[in-house]
C-alpha positions in Angstrom: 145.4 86.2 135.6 148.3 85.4 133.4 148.9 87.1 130.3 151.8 86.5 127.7 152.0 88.7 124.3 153.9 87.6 121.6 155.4 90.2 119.4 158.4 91.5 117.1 157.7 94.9 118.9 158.2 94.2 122.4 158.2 98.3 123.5 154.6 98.6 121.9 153.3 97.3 125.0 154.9 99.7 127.4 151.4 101.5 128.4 150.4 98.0 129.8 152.4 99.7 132.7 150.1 102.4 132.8 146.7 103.0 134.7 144.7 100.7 135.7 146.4 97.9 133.9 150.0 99.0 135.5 148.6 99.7 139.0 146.8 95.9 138.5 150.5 94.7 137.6 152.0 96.2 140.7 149.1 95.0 143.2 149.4 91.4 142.1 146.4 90.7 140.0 148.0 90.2 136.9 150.9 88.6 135.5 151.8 90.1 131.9 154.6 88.8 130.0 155.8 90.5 126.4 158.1 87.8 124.6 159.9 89.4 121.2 159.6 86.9 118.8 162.9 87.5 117.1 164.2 85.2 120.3 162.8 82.1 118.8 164.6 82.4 115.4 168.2 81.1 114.6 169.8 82.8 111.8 171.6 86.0 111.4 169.1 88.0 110.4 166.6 87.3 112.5 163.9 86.4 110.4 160.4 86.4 111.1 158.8 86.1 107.8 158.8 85.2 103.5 157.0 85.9 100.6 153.8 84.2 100.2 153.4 81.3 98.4 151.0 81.7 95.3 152.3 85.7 94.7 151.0 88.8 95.9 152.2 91.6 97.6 153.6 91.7 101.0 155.1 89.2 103.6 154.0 86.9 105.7 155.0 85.4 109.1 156.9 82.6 108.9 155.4 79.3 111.2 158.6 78.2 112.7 160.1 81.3 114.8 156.0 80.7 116.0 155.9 77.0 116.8 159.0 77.3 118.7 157.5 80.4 120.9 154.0 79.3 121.3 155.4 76.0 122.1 157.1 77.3 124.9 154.6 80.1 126.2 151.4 77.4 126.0 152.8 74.8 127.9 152.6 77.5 131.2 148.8 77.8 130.8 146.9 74.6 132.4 143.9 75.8 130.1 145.5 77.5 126.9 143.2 80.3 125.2 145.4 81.4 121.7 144.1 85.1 120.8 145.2 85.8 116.8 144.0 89.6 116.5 143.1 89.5 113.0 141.0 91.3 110.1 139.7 88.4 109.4 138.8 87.3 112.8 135.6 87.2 115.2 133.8 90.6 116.5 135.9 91.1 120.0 132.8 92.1 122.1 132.1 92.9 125.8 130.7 89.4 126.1 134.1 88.3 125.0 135.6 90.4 127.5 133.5 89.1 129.8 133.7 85.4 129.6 138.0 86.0 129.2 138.1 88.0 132.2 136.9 84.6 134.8 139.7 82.6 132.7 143.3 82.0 134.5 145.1 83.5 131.5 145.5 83.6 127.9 148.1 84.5 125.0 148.0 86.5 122.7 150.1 86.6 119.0 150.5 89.8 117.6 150.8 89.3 113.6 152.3 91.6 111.3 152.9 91.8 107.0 150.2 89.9 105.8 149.4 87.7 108.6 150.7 84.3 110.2 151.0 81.3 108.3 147.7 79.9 108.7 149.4 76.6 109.5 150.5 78.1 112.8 146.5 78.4 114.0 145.7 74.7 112.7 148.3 73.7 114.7 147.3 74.8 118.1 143.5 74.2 117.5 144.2 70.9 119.1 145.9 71.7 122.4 144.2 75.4 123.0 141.2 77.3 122.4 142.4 79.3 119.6 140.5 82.4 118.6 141.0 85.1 115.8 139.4 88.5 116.7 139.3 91.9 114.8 138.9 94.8 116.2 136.3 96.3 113.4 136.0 96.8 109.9 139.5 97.8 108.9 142.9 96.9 108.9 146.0 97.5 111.4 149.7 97.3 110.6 149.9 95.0 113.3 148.2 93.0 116.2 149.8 94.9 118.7 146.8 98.0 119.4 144.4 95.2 119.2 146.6 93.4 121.9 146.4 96.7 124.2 142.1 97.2 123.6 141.9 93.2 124.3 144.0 93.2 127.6 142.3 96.5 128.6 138.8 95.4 127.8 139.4 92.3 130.1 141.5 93.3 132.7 139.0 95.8 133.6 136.6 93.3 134.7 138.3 91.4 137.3 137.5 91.7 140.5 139.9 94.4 142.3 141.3 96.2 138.8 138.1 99.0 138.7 138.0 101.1 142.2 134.4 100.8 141.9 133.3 97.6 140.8 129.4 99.0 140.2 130.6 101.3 137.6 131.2 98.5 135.1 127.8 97.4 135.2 126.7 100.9 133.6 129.2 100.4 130.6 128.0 100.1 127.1 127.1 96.8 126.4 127.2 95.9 129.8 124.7 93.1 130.8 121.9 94.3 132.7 119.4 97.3 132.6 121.9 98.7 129.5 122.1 95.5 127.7 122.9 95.5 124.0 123.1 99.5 124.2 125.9 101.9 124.5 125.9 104.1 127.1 124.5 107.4 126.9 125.7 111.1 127.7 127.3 111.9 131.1 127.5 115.1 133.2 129.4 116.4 135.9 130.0 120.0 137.5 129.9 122.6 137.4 125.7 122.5 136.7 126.4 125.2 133.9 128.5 125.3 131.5 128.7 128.3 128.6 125.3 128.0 128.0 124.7 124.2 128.4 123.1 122.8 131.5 122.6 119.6 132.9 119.1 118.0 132.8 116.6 118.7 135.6 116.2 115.0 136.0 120.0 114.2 137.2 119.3 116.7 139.3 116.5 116.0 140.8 117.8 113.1 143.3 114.8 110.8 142.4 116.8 107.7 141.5 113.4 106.0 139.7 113.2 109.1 137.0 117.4 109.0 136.5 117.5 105.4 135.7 114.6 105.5 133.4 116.0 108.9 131.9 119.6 107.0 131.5 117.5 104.2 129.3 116.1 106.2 127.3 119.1 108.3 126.3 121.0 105.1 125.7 118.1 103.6 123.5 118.4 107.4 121.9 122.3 107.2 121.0 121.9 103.4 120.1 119.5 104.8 117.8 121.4 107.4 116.4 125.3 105.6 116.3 124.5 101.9 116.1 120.9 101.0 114.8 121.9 97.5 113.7 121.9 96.9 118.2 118.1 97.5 118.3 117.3 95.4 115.6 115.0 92.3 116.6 
């Protein structure tokens, strides 16, 4: 897979050398490219953005320095898929993860200020598959941490990135036996630990009674952290 990350902060995606991301990177399995957008403008300064028309505070990103680097960056991918991390933007979910991970590549444009002109998304809906995403209910200084959760999140489920492929099918939101539930509480050794022990049943070796003991703890911390997954 092929990904290229568009940013005026190039060094904000250093850890994408690190873990399983980095040791992906160095085996092969993916191709990650971090372009500074300050190399598609052409005047002194540099500039990458201007205050918005209509008033109101802040900045935002001006559409040519983007034109000129997405134009350049898109016409690499044989099946473009445009990531704008945004407020604004789409839940990113696992099943986003998912269906991203089986794709060839994607880019991503990390905004900053008060966004990107929104010209600069009308533009590419044409030629790409271009999809805003937020991270949650709050707001970033830039697209850059979003950048790292999405590259993470889907680089994780290719084949060959996880040392144990299985263990991905156990994740929170996983389809499967966990679907639409986060993943409950995990224990390792030692069997004791100042005063709190590990349940009987993980113990016990009798796989039937750990997998239905697993559910059930999940359906518990659903309950408890995100009741709005259990509804309907």
């Amino acid at each position: 897979m092929r990904i290229d990350i568009i940013t005026i902060f190039p060094d904000y995606l250093a850890p994408l050398g690190l873990s399983l991301v980095g040791k992906a990177r160095d085996q092969g399995l993916l191709d990650i490219r971090v372009h500074d957008l300050r190399d598609s403008t052409h005047d002194r300064h540099r500039t990458v953005d201007d205050e918005p028309y209509g008033g109101g505070p802040g900045m935002v990103m001006r559409p040519e320095p983007w034109g000129e680097a997405l134009d350049a960056v898109l016409a690499q991918h044989p099946d473009p898929l445009l990531v704008i991390p945004t407020p604004s933007g789409m839940p990113f979910t696992q099943s986003l993860a998912t269906q991203w991970s089986r794709r060839p590549g994607m880019v991503i444009a990390c905004g900053r200020y008060e966004g990107i002109d929104a010209r600069v998304a009308d533009e590419y809906a044409g030629r790409a598959e271009v999809v805003p995403v937020s991270l949650g209910d709050y707001v970033l200084a830039g697209g850059e941490v979003a950048a790292l959760a999405i590259v993470e999140a889907v680089t994780r489920l290719m084949p060959g990135v996880v040392g144990n492929e299985a263990s991905v099918t156990d994740d929170s939101f996983a389809p499967g036996a966990m679907e639409g539930l986060v993943e409950g509480p995990v224990y390792t050794r030692p069997p004791e630990w100042r005063g709190h022990v590990v349940p009987d049943v993980l113990l016990s070796g009798d796989h039937g009674r750990i997998a239905a003991w697993r559910r059930e703890q999940a359906e518990r911390r659903t309950g408890a952290m995100r009741p709005e997954l259990l509804e309907g």
